[in-house]
N, C-alpha and C positions, 0 to 999 in steps of 0.2 A: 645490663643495658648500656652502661657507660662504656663497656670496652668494646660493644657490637659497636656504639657510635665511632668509637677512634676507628674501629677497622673500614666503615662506612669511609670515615675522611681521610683514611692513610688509602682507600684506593681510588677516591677523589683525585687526590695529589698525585697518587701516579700515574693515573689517567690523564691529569692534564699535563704533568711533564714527559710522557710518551707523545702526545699530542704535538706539543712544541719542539720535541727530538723530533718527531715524524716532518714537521713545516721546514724548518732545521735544514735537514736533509736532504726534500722534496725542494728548497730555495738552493742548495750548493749541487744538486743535482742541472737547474736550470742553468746558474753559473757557470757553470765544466761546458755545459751544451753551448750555451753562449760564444763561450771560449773555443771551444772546438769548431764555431764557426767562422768565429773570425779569422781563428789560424786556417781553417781552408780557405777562405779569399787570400787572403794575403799567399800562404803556397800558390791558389789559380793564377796570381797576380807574378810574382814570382819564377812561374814556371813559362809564364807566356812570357816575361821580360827574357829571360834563358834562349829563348827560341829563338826569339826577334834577335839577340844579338850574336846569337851563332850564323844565322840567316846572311845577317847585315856585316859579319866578318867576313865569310865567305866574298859578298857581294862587292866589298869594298876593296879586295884583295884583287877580283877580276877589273874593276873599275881604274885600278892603279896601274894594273900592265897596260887595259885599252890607254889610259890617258897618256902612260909614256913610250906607248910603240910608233913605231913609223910608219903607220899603213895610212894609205892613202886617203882612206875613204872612213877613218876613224868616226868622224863626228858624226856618220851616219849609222853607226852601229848605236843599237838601243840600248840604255843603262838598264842593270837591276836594279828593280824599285825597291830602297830601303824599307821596310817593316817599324810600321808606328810599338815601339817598345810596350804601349798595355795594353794594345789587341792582340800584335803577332799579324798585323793586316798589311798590305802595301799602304804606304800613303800616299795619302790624297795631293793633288797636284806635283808628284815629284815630277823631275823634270827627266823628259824621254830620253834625249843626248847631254850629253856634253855641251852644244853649242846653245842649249836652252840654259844654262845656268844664266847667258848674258843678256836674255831678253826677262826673266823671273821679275816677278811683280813682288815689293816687298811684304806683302801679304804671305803669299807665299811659302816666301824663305822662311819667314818667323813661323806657318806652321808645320813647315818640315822640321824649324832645330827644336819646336817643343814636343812635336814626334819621337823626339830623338831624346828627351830629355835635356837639352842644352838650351844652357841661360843664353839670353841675347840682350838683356837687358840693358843699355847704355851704351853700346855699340852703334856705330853708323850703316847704313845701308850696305855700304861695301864692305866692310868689317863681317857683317851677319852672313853675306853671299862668300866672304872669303871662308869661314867658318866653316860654311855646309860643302862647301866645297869640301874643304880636307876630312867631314865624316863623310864624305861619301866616298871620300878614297881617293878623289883627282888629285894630279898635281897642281901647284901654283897655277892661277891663271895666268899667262903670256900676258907680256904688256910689249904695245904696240913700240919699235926699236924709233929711239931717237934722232935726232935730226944732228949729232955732233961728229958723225961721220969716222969716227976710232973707237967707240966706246960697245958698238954692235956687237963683237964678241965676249966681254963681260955679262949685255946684258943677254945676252942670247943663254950664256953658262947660269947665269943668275936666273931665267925659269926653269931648267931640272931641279928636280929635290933633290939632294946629295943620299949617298946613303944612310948617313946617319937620319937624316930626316925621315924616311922608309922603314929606319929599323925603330923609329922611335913612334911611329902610328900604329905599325905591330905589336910593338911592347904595349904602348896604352889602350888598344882593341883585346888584347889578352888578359891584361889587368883587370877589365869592364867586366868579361865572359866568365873570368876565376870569381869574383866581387858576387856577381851573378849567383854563380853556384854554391857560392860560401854562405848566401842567403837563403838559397832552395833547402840546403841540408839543415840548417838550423830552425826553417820553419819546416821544417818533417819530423825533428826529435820535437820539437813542443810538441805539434798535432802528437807525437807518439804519448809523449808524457802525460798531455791530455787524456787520450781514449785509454791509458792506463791506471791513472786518478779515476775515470770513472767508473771503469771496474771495477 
């Protein structure tokens, strides 16, 4: 009788430690799942910011030849609208031309640069408008030539970008795009690592 009762309670015990292995398991299975959701937002997120800034390289690259060519009728050619970086969408109030950046409400500006990801924080109005200007590819804006009657051709040289200026908006647009990607592939081994844990 004594030993039927140990066997009674020896499979007691493993009944309920199967039990607690099975919740165990049934709790680190929910975790992995968890986990595997998050890493696919973060990829969704991720892979739309990829887009938006391939989109808005392109766009900024066309935006640089209209603002330094000589055509006539420049400011009435319409800008490509940058792409808000966690939709992949146009944003909202970008401005149609060129000559719209001078009338822009500072509403606005501030949410096009968080469209874009960029702080503005502490900056002045004109600071913030100069800013969005150069993510979106313009050149300096032209200031109106001074009244000292010799100095006209400085400042006239003084609104083109030089080249180095040009090659250093492309290096830091490429930098963005690589950054970008270096993010897309890293949230794709997790997701991998995940759905292979949970197998």
């Amino acid at each position: 009788m004594d030993s039927l009762t140990a066997s009674v309670k020896d499979i007691q015990t493993k009944t309920a430690e199967l039990a607690k292995a099975k919740g165990y398991h049934e709790d680190r299975i929910k975790n992995l799942a968890t986990a595997n959701a998050e890493l696919q937002k973060k990829y969704d997120g991720l892979e739309l910011r990829m887009k938006a800034n391939e989109h808005n390289t392109t766009a900024r690259i066309l935006h640089t030849h209209l603002s330094l060519s000589s055509l006539p009728n420049k400011n009435n050619i319409p800008l490509t609208p940058l792409h808000d970086l966690s939709t992949n969408r146009p944003i909202r109030n970008f401005p149609r031309h060129e000559k719209d950046m001078k009338t822009m409400g500072s509403t606005d500006v501030i949410q096009c640069l968080q469209a874009l990801d960029v702080p503005s924080l502490g900056l002045s109005a004109g600071e913030k408008k100069a800013r969005l200007r150069g993510e979106i590819g313009l050149a300096k804006e032209e200031k109106e030539a001074g009244g000292d009657g010799g100095g006209g051709g400085k400042e006239e040289k003084a609104k083109m970008p030089t080249p180095a200026d040009k090659a250093r908006t492309n290096t830091e647009n490429a930098k963005k795009a690589a950054e970008v990607r270096r993010k897309v592939l890293e949230a794709k081994a997790k997701k991998a690592e995940a759905e292979g844990g949970k197998k």
